[in-house]
C-alpha positions, 0 to 999 in steps of 0.5 A, a space after each residue: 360230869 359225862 364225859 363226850 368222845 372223840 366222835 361227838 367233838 369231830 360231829 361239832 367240827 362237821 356242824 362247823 364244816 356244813 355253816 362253811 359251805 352254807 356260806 360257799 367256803 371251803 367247808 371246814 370246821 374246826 373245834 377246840 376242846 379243853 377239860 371236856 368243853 369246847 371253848 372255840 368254835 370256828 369254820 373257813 372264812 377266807 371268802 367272807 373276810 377276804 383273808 387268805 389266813 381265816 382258816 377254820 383253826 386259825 380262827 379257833 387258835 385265836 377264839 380258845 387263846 382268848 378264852 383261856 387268856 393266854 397263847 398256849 393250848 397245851 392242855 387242849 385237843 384241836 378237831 378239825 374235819 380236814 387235816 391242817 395246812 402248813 400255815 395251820 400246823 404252824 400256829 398249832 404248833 407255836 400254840 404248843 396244842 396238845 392234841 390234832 384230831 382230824 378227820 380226812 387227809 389233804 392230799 394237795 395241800 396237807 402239812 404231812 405231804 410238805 411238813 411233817 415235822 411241822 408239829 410241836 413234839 409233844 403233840 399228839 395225833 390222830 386221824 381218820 375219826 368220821 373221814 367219810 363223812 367229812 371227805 363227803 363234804 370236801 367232794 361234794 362241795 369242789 364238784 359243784 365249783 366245777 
């Protein structure tokens, strides 16, 4: 079994990200990973669904939940290519996910800036994988909404 980096997964979530801003979302993406396989695939969908909750991780929580029939994520690795509100760190807490990945902070609305204590205690955390990529997206997106 090859074994796929931390890069090749954020890639997976920055596919997710651009099908999010082929639809005029927000173009997030997030992936969940688990034993090497990515098991939940999902974008911003808060347009589309007219949800203000139908964010990119939710929408993954609630995909990878099903896959592996229960609500904890604690073996799994979340990677999304914009770090995670409050509402998101919230559900990735409550989901006990093992592992954020993300790619650019948010400065405005990030769960650091206004809950950084928000995530489970045995969660890990890393930032920054492919943040120029991803912050690319986020600004080009907002600067045709202007």
């Amino acid at each position: 079994m090859i074994m796929l980096d931390d890069e090749y997964f954020m890639k997976q979530a920055l596919i997710e990200a651009h099908k999010a801003a082929n639809q005029g979302e927000v173009p997030i993406g997030a992936i969940i990973v688990w034993q090497n396989q990515i098991i939940a695939r999902a974008y911003n969908q808060t347009e589309t669904l007219n949800d203000v909750t139908a964010h990119a991780e939710m929408l993954a929580i609630t995909a990878a939940a099903s896959t592996l029939g229960g609500k904890y994520l604690t073996e799994c690795t979340i990677y999304v290519t914009v770090e995670p509100c409050v509402m998101c760190a919230g559900a990735l807490s409550w989901a006990q996910i093992g592992r954020i990945v993300y790619a650019t902070p948010d400065e405005k609305r990030g769960f650091r800036k206004f809950a950084p204590n928000a995530l489970h205690p045995k969660t890990q955390l890393l930032s920054g994988l492919l943040e120029t990529e991803c912050a690319t997206l986020m600004k080009q997106f907002f600067q045709t909404k202007r």
